[in-house]
N, C-alpha and C positions, 0 to 999 in steps of 0.2 A: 520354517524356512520360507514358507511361501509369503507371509504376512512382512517380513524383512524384506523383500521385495518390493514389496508392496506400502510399505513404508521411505523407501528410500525414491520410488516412484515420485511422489509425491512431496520429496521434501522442497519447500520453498528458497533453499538458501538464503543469502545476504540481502538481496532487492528485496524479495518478500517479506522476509521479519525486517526490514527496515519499513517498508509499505503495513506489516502490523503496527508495527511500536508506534505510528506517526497517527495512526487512527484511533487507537486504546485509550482510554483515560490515563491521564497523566497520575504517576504513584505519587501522593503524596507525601511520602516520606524524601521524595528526591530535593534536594534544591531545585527550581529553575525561575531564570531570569525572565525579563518583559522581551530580549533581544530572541532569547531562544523560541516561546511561545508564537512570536510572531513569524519566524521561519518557518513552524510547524506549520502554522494555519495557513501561508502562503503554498504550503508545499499540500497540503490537501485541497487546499482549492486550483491548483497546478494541475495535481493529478485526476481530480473530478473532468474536469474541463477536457484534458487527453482524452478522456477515456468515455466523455459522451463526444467528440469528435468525430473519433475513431467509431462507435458505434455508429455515427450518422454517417461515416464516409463508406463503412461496408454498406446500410441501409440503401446507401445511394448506387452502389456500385451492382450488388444486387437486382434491382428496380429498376 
């Protein structure tokens, strides 16, 4: 009972298994295009970028 809690705690929903899937190595066995590859990689360099931001705008607010 308790671990079900504690599972559901912690589920990442839609944002996050989409924020996984974009970082995982691509399955081989999938198709994918030059257009799609290059979304990905714009969108992990999108989100790098938020998210050392964000860490340097706490850093600074902090400080």
């Amino acid at each position: 009972m308790m671990s079900n809690k504690i599972k559901e705690f912690f589920q990442v929903g839609e944002v996050g298994n989409y924020f996984i899937r974009v970082f995982k190595k691509p399955d081989p066995d999938k198709k994918s295009n030059f257009n799609l590859r290059m979304m990905h990689g714009i969108n992990k360099i999108s989100i790098v970028v938020f998210l050392a931001a964000l860490i340097f705008w706490i850093f600074r607010r902090l400080s």
